[in-house]
C-alpha positions in Angstrom: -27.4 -26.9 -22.8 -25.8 -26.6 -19.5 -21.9 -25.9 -21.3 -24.1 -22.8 -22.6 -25.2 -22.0 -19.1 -21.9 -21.6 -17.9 -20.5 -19.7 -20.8 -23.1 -17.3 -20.3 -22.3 -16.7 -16.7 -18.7 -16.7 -17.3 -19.4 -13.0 -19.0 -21.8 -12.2 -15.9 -19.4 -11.3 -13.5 -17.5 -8.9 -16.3 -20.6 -7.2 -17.1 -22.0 -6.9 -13.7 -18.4 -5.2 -12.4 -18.9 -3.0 -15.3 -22.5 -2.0 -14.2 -22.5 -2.0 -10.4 -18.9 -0.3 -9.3 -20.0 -1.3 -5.8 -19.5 -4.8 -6.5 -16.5 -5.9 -4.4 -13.2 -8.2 -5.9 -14.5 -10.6 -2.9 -17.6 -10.6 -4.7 -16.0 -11.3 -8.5 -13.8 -14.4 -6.4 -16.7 -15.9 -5.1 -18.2 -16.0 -8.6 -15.3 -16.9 -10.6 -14.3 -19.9 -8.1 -18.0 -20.9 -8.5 -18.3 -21.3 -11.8 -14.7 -23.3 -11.9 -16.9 -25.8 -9.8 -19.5 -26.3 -12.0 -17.3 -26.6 -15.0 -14.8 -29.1 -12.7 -18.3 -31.2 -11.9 -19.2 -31.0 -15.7 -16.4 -32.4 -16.8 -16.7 -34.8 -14.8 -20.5 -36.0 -15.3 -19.6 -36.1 -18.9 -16.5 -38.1 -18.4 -18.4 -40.6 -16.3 -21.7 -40.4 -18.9 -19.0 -41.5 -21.9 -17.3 -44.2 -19.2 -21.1 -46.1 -19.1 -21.8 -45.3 -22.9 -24.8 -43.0 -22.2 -22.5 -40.2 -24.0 -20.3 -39.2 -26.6 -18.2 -36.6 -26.1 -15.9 -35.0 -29.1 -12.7 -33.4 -28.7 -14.3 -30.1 -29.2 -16.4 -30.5 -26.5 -13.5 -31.2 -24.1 -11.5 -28.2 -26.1 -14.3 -25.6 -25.1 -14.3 -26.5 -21.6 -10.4 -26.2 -21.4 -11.2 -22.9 -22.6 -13.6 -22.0 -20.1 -11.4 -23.1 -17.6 -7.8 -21.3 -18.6 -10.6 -18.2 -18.7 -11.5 -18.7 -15.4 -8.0 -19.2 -14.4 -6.8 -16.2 -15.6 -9.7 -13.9 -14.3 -8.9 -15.4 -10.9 -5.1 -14.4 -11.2 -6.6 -10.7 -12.6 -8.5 -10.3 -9.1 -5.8 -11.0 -7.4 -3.3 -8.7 -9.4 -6.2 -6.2 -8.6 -6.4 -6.7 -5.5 -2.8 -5.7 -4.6 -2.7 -2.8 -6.5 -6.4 -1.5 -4.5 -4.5 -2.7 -1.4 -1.1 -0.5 -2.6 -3.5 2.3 -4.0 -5.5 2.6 0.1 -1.3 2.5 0.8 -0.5 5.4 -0.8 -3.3 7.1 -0.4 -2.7 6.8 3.4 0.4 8.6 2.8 -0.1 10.9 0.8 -2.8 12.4 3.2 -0.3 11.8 6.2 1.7 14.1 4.1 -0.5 16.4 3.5 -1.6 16.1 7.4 2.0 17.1 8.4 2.8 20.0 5.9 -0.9 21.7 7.1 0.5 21.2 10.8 4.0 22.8 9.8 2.2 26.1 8.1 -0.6 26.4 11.3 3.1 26.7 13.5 2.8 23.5 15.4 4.7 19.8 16.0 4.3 17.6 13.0 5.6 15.2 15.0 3.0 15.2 17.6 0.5 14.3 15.3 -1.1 10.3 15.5 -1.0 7.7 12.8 -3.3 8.2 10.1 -6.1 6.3 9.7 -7.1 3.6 6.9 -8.5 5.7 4.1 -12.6 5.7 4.9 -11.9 5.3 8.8 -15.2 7.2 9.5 -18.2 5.7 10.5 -16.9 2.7 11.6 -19.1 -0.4 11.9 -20.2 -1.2 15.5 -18.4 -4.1 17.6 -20.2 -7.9 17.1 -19.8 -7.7 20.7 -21.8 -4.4 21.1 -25.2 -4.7 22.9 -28.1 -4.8 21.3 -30.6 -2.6 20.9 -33.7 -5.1 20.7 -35.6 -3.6 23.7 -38.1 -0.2 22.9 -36.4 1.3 25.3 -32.9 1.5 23.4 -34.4 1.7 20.5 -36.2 4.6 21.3 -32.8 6.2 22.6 -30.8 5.2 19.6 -34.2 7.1 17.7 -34.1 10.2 19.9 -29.8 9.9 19.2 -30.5 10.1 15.3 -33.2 12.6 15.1 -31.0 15.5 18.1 -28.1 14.4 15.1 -29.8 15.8 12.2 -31.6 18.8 14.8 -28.0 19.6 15.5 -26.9 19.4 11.6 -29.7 21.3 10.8 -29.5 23.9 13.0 -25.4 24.8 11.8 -26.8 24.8 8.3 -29.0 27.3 9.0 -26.3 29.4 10.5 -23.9 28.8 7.8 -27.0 29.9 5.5 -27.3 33.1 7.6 -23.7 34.0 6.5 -22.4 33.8 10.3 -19.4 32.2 9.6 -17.3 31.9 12.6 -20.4 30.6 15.1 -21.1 28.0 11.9 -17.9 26.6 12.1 -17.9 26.5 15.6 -21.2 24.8 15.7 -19.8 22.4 13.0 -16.7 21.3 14.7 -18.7 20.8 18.0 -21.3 18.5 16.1 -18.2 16.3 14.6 -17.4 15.9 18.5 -20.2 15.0 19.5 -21.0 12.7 16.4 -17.3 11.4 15.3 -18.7 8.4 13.5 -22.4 9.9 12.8 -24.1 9.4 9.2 -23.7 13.2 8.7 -20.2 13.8 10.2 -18.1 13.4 6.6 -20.4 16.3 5.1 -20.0 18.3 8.5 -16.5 18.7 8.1 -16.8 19.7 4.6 -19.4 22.7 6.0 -17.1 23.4 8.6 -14.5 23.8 5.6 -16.8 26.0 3.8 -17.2 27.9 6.7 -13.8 28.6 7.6 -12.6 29.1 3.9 -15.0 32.1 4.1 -14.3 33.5 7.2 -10.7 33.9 5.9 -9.0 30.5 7.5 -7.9 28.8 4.3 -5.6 26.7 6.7 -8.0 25.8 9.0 -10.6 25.1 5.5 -7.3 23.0 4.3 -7.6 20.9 7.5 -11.8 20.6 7.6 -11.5 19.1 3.7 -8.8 16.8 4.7 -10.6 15.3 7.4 -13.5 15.3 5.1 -12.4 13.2 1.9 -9.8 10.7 4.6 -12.6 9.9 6.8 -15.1 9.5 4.0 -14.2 9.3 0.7 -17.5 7.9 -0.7 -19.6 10.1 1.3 -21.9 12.6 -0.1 -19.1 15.5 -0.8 -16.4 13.7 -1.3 -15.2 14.3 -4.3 -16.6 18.4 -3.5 -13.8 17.9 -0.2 -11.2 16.5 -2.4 -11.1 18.8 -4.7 -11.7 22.0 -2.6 -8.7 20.9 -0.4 -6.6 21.1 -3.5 -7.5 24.7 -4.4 -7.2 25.4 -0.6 -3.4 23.9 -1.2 -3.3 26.2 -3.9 -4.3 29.3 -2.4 -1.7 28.6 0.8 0.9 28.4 -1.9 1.4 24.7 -1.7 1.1 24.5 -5.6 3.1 20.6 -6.2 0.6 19.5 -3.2 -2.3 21.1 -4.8 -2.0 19.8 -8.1 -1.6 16.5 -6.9 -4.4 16.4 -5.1 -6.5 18.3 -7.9 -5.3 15.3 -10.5 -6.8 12.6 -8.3 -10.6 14.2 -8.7 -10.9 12.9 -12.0 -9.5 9.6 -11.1 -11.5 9.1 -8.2 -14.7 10.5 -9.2 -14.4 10.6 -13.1 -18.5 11.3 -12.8 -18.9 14.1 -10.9 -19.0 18.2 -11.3 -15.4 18.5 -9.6 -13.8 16.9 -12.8 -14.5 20.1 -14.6 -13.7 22.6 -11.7 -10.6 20.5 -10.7 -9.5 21.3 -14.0 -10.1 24.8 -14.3 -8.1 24.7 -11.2 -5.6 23.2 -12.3 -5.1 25.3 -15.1 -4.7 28.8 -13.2 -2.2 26.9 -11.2 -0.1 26.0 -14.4 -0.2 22.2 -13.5 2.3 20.1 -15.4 
């Protein structure tokens, strides 16, 4: 009864990765190297059961769990292989949009070279230091309250000017609430607005730049995958067409579910991708 246990949590892990794409390779290790135990410590009990003649155990019993266990082997060699490739994927990644970072500088006229290492893919909204004080007392946590709710005022209020078709102030208003909130819960979708913005008040550059910041800071966030792929049409209208259809063939890779698979490859097409 137990053997069947564990074969039926040996396809948990599978199924759950395929269910819950938040599910981390940590996660799938941890499961993988606990089930090893309990076959390891099953083996064992049943070796020791046979030793004192309380058990027989046939050679097809024994041939099953060597099964389970190359299986387990294997899918702990596939999370490592998986996890190197992630690892060279955030890599990449990280270059490509320090290439992109240094082509938009060239176009706006300044020094490429002035410009700071990128950050790891998703650097925004960084989690707070262990060493950070807490904020246990009312009085801070009325503070950090009073922060959240003058954050979403603030967000609120360049909506409504962005709404009201007042492009330049909304931008404006935008790029002074990502100062003021660099790591905030609604920064990632301000610099998309502030993209918006700019792209119609005629900056496609500046747009360009907004996006970027957008999808590198937060590339799970709410409009990442809108930031992604409006950066690549961006590309494309400042000419940059190998750029832009780079960037327009990792929507449907990076956010195969969304609406900007289908406008991404509209896109692409008026832009004659290869």
């Amino acid at each position: 009864m137990r053997l069947i246990v564990l074969c039926t949590g040996l396809a948990l892990p599978i199924a759950a990765g395929a269910q819950n794409r938040q599910e981390t390779l940590a996660d799938i290790r941890k499961e993988v190297n606990s089930l090893s135990s309990e076959v390891q410590s099953l083996r064992s009990e049943m070796i020791a059961s046979a030793g004192q003649g309380g058990l027989r155990i046939s050679g097809t019993t024994l041939q099953r769990l060597d099964l389970i266990e190359a299986e387990l082997q294997r899918l702990t060699n596939r999370t490592e292989e998986l996890g190197h490739r992630i690892g060279k994927m955030a890599d990449d990644a990280a270059n490509r949009i320090g290439d992109l970072e240094f082509r938009l500088t060239e176009l706006e006229g300044g020094d490429p070279t002035a410009a700071g290492a990128v950050a790891p893919l998703g650097g925004g909204g960084a989690a707070p230091s262990q060493n950070a004080p807490k904020t246990s007392t009312p009085a801070r946590a009325s503070a950090a309250a009073q922060k959240a709710v003058g954050e979403q005022a603030d967000f609120d209020r360049a909506r409504a000017v962005l709404d009201q078709r007042d492009f330049r102030t909304a931008a404006g208003l935008f790029t002074a609430f990502t100062e003021s909130y660099p790591a905030g819960a609604l920064t990632g979708e301000a610099h998309y607005y502030r993209g918006e913005a700019l792209a119609a008040d005629g900056d496609t550059l500046g747009a360009a730049k907004a996006y970027l910041e957008s999808y590198s800071g937060w590339p799970r966030g709410e409009r990442a995958s809108e930031s992604l792929l409006k950066l690549g049409t961006s590309l494309g209208d400042l000419g940059q067409t190998n750029d832009a259809c780079t960037t327009l063939s990792q929507v449907s890779m990076l956010y195969p579910d969304t609406p900007a698979v289908a406008q991404a490859s509209t896109a692409m097409q008026k832009l004659q991708c290869n």
